[in-house]
N, C-alpha and C positions, 0 to 999 in steps of 0.2 A: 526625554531622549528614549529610541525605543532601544526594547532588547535584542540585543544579541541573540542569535538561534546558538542555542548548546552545542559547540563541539563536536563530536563524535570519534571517539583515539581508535576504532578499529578500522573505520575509512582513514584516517589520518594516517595512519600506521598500513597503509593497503599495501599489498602485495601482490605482485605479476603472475605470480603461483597460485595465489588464492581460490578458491571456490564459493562463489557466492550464491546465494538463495532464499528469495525475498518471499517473506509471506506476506499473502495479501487477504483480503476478504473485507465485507462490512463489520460493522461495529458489533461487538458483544460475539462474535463468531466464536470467538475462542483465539485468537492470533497467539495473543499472549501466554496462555495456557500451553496450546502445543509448542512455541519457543521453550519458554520453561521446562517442558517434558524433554526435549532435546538437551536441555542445558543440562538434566538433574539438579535443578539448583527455583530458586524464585527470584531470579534477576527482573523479570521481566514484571512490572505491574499487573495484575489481573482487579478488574474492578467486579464487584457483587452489584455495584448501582446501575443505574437507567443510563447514566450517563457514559462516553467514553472515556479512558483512560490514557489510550494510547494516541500523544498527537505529535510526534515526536517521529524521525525514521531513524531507526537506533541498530548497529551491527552489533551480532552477539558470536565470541568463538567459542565452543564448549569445550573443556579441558579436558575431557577423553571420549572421544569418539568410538565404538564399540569395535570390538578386537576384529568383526570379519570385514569391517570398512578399512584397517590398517592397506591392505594390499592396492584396493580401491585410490584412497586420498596420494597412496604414495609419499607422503611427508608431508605436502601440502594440507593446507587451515582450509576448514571451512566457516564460512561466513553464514548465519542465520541476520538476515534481517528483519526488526519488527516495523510494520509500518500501518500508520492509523487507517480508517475504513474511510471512506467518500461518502459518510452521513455522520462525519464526526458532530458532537454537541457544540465543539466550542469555537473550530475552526471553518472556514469554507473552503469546499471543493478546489476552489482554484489555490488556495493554500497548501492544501495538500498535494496536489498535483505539482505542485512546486517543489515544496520536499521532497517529495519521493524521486521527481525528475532529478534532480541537484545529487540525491547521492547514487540513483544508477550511473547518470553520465560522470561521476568524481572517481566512481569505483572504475567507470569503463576507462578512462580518460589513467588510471593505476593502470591498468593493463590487467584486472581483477575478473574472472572469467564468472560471467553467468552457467551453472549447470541447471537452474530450472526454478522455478516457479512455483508455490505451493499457494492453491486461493481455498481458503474454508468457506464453509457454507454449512451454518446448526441446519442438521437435517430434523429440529422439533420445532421448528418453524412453522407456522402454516399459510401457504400460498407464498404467492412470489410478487413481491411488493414494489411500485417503482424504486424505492431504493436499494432493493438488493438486483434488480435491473440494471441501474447507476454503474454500481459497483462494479458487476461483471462486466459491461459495456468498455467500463473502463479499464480494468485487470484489459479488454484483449487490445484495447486501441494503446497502450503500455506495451503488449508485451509484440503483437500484430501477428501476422498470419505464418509466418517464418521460422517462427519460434514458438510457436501452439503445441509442439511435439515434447517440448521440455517441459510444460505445465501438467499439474498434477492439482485436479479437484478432488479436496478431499472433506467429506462429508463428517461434521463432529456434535460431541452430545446426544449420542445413541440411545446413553442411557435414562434419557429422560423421556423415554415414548415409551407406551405401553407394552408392546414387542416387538421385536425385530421385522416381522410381516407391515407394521405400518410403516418401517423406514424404506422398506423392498417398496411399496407401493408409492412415497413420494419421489424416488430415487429415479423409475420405470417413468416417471410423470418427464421430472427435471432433465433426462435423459433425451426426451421423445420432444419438449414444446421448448423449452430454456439453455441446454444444454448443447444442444443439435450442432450445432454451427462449429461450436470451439472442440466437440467429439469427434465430427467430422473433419479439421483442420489439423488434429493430432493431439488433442489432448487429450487423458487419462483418467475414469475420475477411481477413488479410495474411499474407503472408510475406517475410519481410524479409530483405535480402542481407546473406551472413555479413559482418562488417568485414574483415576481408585478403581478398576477393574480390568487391569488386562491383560486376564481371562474372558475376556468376551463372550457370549456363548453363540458367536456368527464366525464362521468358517470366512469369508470375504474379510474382516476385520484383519486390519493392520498396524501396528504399531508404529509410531512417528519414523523411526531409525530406519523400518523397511522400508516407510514409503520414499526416504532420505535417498537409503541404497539403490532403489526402484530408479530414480532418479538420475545419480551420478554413475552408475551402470551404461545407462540408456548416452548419459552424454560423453562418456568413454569413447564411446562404440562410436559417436560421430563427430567426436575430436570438439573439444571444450569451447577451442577456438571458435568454432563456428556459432556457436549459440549467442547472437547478438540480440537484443531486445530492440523493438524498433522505433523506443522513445531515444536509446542513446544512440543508432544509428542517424537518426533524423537532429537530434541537436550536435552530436561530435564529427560528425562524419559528411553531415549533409550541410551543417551550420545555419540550421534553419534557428527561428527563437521560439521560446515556450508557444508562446499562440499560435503560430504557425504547424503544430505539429499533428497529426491527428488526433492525439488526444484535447491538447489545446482548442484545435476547434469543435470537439464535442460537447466542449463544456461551455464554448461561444463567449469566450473572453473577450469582453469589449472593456473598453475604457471607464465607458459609465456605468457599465454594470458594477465593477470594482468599487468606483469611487461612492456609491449608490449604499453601498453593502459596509466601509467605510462609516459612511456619513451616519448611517443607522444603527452600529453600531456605539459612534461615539455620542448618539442623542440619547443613548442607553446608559452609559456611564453618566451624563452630566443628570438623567433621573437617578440615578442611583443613589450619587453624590448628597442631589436635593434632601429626597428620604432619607438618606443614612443607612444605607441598607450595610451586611456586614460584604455582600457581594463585591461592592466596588473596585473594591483591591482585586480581587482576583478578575474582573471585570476588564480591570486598566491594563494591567500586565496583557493579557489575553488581544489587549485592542494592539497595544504595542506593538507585540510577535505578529499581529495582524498588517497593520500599517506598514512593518518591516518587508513582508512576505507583496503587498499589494505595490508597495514603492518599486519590489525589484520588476514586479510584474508589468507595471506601467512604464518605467524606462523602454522594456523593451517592448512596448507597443507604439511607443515615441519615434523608437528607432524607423518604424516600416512604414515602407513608401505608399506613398496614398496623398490624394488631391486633400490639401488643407487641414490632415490628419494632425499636423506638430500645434497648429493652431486653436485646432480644437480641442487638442490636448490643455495644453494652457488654462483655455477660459475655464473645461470645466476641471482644472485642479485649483484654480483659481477661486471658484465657486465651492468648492471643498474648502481651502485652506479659511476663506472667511465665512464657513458659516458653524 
């Protein structure tokens, strides 16, 4: 039987009031890190390994917001959410995209008001890789063209470069050949001070909270209401289904490709098994929360009209289930 996806008591518990604000970025970016710095607290997993950590989309409220936001929040919570990268280790793309669809449109469908968008990007990276291409691709066909003015790129791990001048120069790059499109649609970008130093010694550097304020300021000013994401316009508003939507079809969810991804991964477990590996277990669970996520995916590609699509659904879940 698979698993249950975990929960989540601060979407459960949403509120009409609310302020929400989903960090996004590829894996290892720092997601969790800058949550945590928001939080004052280590709620949030941070991994030191290769691997991801965060596969999970998880709401966080912090239990004191800093005194010059009081007038700002007005009494209303804000909502940090952590949400894994689109090159996660254990998950696939389309899983993700599932998640993270499910609780924007849970929180939209609350009446839980988007103020904006926070996507990281380690500026000690070097070059820009198809997967951190992926990512942003994705962060804007998520959040669409509408809502580009409430996103805030914010560049972290500053202090891992040699000096400040090399990050000015990657920055000037990402600006000019990667960046172009989503800076010219409204977006922002920051750079934010490492956590064990913030004294920074770059005048530009900013701390989480301001870039927080920077933010709920900005959606003040153009009424909270308005800030719609165009994944939960297009599934609550448009009743379109996951694949249908333009993130959906970026990521070219087909039927076979699932069951494909699927099938390979459970010929990985039944190696595992064979060997003994100590992996299995964590393997199976993993395949579960997988099949979970793939099942709800494929219902609604059953759903959508197309010549002999229900039937070709069939054979090859068919050809899945026996092999």
């Amino acid at each position: 039987m698979a698993h249950s996806r975990p929960r989540d008591p601060v979407l459960e518990g949403g509120q009409n009031t609310d302020l929400v604000i989903p960090v996004m970025g590829p894996t290892k970016a720092g997601k969790s890190s800058f949550v945590n710095q928001l939080l004052g607290s280590h709620l949030c997993e941070v991994g030191g390994k290769l691997a991801s950590c965060t596969s999970l989309v998880t709401g966080y409220v912090p239990p004191q917001p800093p005194d010059n936001l009081t007038t700002v929040l007005g009494g209303r919570r804000i909502v940090f959410v952590d949400t894994p990268g689109f090159d996660d280790t254990h998950i696939g793309d389309e899983e993700i995209l599932s998640r993270i669809s499910d609780w924007l449109t849970g929180s939209y469908r609350k009446g839980m008001h988007v103020s904006g968008v926070i996507y990281l990007h380690d500026i000690s990276r070097d070059g820009f890789t198809e997967s951190l291409s992926r990512n942003l691709t994705m962060m804007s066909k998520l959040c669409g063209e509408g809502a580009m003015d409430q996103v805030a790129i914010v560049t972290t791990k500053w202090d891992r470069l040699q000096d400040v001048k090399e990050g000015d120069g990657k920055v000037e790059e990402l600006r000019k050949d990667f960046w172009s499109k989503i800076l010219a649609d409204g977006a922002r970008d920051f750079r934010v001070q490492p956590p064990d130093n913030m004294a920074y010694f770059s005048a530009y550097h900013r701390d989480p909270w301001g870039i927080v304020r920077d933010l709920l300021l900005t959606a003040n000013a153009r009424d909270a209401q308005d800030v719609i994401l165009q994944i939960q316009h297009e599934i609550v508003d448009r009743k379109l289904l996951l694949p249908q939507t333009e993130a959906g079809k970026e990521l070219q969810m087909s039927l076979a490709n699932l069951l494909k991804k699927a099938k390979d991964l459970r010929r990985r477990i039944k190696e595992d098994k064979r060997v003994g590996t100590e992996s299995s277990a964590r393997s199976l669970e993993m395949l579960e929360m997988r099949q979970e996520e793939i099942s709800k995916i494929i219902d609604q590609l059953k759903t959508l009209k197309g010549p002999g699509l229900v039937s070709r659904a069939r054979r090859l879940f068919q050809l899945f289930s026996n092999s």
